[in-house]
C-alpha positions as CSV (number, residue, x, y, z in Angstrom):
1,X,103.4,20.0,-46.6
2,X,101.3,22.9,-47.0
3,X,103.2,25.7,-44.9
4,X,100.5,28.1,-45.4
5,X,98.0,25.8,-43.9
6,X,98.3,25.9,-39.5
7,X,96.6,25.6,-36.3
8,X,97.6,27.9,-34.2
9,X,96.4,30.2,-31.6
10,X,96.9,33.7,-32.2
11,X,97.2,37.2,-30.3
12,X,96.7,40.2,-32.9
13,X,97.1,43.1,-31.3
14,X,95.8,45.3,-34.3
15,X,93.0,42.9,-35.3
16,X,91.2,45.3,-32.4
17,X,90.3,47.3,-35.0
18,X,88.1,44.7,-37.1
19,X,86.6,43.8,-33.9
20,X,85.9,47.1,-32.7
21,X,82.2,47.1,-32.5
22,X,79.9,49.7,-30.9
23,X,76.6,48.6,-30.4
24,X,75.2,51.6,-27.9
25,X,72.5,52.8,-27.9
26,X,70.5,50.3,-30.0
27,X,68.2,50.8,-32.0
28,X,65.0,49.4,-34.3
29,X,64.6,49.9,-37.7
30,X,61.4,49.3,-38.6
31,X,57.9,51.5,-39.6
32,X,60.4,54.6,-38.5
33,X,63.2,54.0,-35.4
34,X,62.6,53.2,-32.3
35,X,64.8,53.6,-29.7
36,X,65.6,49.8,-27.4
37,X,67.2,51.2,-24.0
38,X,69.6,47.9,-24.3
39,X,73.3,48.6,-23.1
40,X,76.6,48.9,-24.9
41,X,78.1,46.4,-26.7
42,X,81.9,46.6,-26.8
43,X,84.6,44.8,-28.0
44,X,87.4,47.5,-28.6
45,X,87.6,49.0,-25.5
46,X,89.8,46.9,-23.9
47,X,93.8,46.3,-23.7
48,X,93.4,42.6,-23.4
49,X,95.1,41.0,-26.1
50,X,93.5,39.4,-28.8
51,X,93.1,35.7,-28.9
52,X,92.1,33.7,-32.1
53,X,91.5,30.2,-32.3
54,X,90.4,28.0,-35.4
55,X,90.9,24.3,-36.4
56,X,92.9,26.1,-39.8
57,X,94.4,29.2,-40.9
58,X,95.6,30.2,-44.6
59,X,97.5,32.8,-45.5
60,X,97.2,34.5,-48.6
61,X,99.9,37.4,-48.2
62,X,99.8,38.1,-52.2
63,X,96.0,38.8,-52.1
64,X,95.7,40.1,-48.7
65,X,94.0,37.7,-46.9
66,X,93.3,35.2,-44.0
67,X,90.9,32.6,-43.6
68,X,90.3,31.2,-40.7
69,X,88.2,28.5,-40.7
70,X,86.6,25.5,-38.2
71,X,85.6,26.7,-34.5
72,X,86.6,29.8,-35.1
73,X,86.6,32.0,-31.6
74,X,87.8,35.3,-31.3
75,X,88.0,36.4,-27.6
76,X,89.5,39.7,-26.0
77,X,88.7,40.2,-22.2
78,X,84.9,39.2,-21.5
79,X,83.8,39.6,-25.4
80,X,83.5,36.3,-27.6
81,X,82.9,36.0,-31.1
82,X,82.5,32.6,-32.5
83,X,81.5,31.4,-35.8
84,X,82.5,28.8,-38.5
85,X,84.8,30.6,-40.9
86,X,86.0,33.8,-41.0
87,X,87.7,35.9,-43.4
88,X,89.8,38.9,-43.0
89,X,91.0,41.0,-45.8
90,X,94.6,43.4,-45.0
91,X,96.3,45.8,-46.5
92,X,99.6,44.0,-46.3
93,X,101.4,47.2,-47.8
94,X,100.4,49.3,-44.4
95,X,103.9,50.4,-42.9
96,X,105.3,47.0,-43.7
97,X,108.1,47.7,-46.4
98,X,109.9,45.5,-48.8
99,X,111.3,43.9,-45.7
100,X,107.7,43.5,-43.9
101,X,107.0,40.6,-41.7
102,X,104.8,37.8,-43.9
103,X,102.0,35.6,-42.8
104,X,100.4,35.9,-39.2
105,X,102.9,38.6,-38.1
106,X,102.1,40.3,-41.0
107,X,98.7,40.0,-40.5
108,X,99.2,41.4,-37.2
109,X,100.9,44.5,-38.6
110,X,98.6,45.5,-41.0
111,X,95.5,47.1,-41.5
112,X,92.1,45.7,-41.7
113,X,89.8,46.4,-44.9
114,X,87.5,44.0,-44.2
115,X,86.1,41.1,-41.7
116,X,83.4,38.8,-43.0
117,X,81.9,35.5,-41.0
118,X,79.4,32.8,-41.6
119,X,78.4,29.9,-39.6
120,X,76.1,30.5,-36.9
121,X,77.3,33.4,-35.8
122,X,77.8,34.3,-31.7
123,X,78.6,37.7,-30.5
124,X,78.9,38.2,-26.8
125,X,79.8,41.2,-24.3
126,X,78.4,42.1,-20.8
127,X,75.0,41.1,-20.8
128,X,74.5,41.2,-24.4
129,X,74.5,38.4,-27.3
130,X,74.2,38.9,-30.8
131,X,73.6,35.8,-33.2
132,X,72.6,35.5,-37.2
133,X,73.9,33.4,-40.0
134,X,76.6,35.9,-41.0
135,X,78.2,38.7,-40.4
136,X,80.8,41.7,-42.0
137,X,82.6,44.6,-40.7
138,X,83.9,47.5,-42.5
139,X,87.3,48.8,-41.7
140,X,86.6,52.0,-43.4
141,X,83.5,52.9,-42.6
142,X,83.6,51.3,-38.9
143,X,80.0,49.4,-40.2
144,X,79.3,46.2,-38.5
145,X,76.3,44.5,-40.2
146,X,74.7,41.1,-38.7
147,X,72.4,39.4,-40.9
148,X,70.8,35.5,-41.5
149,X,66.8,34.0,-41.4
150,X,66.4,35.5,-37.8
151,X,69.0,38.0,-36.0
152,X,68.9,38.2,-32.3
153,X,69.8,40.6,-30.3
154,X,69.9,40.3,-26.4
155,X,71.0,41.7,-23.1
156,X,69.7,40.0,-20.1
157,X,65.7,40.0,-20.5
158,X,65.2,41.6,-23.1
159,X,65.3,40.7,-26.5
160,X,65.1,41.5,-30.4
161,X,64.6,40.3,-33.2
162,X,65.0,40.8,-37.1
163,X,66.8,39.8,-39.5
164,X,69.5,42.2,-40.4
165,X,71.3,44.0,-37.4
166,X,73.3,47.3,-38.8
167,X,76.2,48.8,-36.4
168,X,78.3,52.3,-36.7
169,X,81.0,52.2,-34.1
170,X,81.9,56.1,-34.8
171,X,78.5,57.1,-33.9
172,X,78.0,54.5,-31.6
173,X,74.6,53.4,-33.1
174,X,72.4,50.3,-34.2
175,X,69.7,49.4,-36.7
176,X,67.8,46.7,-36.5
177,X,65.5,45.7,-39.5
178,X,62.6,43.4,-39.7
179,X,62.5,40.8,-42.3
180,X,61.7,41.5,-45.8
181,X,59.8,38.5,-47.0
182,X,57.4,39.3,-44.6
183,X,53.9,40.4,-45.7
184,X,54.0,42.5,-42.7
185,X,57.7,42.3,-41.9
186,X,58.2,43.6,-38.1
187,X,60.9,44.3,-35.5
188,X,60.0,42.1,-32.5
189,X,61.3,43.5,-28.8
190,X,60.2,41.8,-25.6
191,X,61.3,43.7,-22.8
192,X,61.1,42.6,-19.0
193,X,59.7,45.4,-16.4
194,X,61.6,46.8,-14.0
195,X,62.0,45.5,-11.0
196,X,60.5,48.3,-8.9
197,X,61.8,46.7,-5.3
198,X,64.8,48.5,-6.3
199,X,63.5,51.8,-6.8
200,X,64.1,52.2,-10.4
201,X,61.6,54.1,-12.6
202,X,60.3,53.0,-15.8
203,X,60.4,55.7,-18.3
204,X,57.9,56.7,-20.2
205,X,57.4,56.3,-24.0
206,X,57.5,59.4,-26.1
């Protein structure tokens, strides 16, 4: 019996920080930016616990590494991210010692470098879905970036689309990019009005 091989479910406390993603305000990269008033997307901001579920996880505490894969779901108060494998690369040195703690509380110790998914990929908080073939986040740089055939981005009504979706959760920021096999690759945004009953105001564009 493999013992690196389980099925368990998981709460990482530190693996907020690969899932820390800022999506606010958002924004469209395409012929220049333009700015989408959608909301914030958060997943950090929270003291939930983190809960990770998969059909299989491997540890691979020599090379830093676990992979998660099968119905993978990541959850931490109302924010869901789902997604057929996932990988997440740790610096299993960080403040761990000779005498650190191995395998999933050692993953939960440590730092993460790196976060990468594949498989259909669901990101949900609030109003707002995200979904593309994969997806990676940047533990240095704090850069989430969503990408796949068509990338959608939602909150309620409204909707965009692309095909590569580009996230800074320092400056809380957003890019998203049209496709570039396109002869006349464009960022699509359909945006429901206002509903005036309530006495909101539509702003104008610049």
């Amino acid at each position: 019996m493999n013992k690196n091989i389980i099925t368990p479910t998981l709460r990482m406390g530190y693996a907020a920080l690969a899932l820390g993603l800022v999506f606010s305000p958002v924004a469209a990269l395409a012929q220049g930016a333009e700015q989408v008033p959608f909301g914030s997307l958060k997943l950090s901001d929270s003291k939930d616990p983190i809960k990770i579920d998969a059909d299989k996880l491997e540890m691979r505490d020599k090379e830093g590494m676990a992979i998660f894969t099968g119905n993978v779901s990541v959850a931490q108060g109302d924010a869901l991210l789902k997604s057929g494998k996932m990988i997440v690369y740790y610096n299993n040195d960080a403040e761990t010692g000779e005498g650190g703690a191995s395998g999933a509380a050692g993953l939960s110790s440590a730092g993460i470098d790196r976060l990468e998914v594949s498989g259909k990929v669901y990101l949900k908080s609030g109003t707002q879905i995200a979904t593309g073939d994969t997806g990676t986040f940047d533990g240095k740089t704090q850069v989430m970036v969503l990408q796949g055939s068509k990338v959608v981005l939602t909150d309620g009504d409204n909707v965009a689309t692309g095909c590569k979706l580009t996230a800074n959760m320092d400056t809380g920021k957003a890019f998203l990019e049209s496709c570039k096999g396109q002869s006349k690759g464009r960022v699509s945004i359909i945006m429901a009005p206002k509903d005036q009953s309530q006495g909101g105001t539509t702003p104008e564009p610049n």
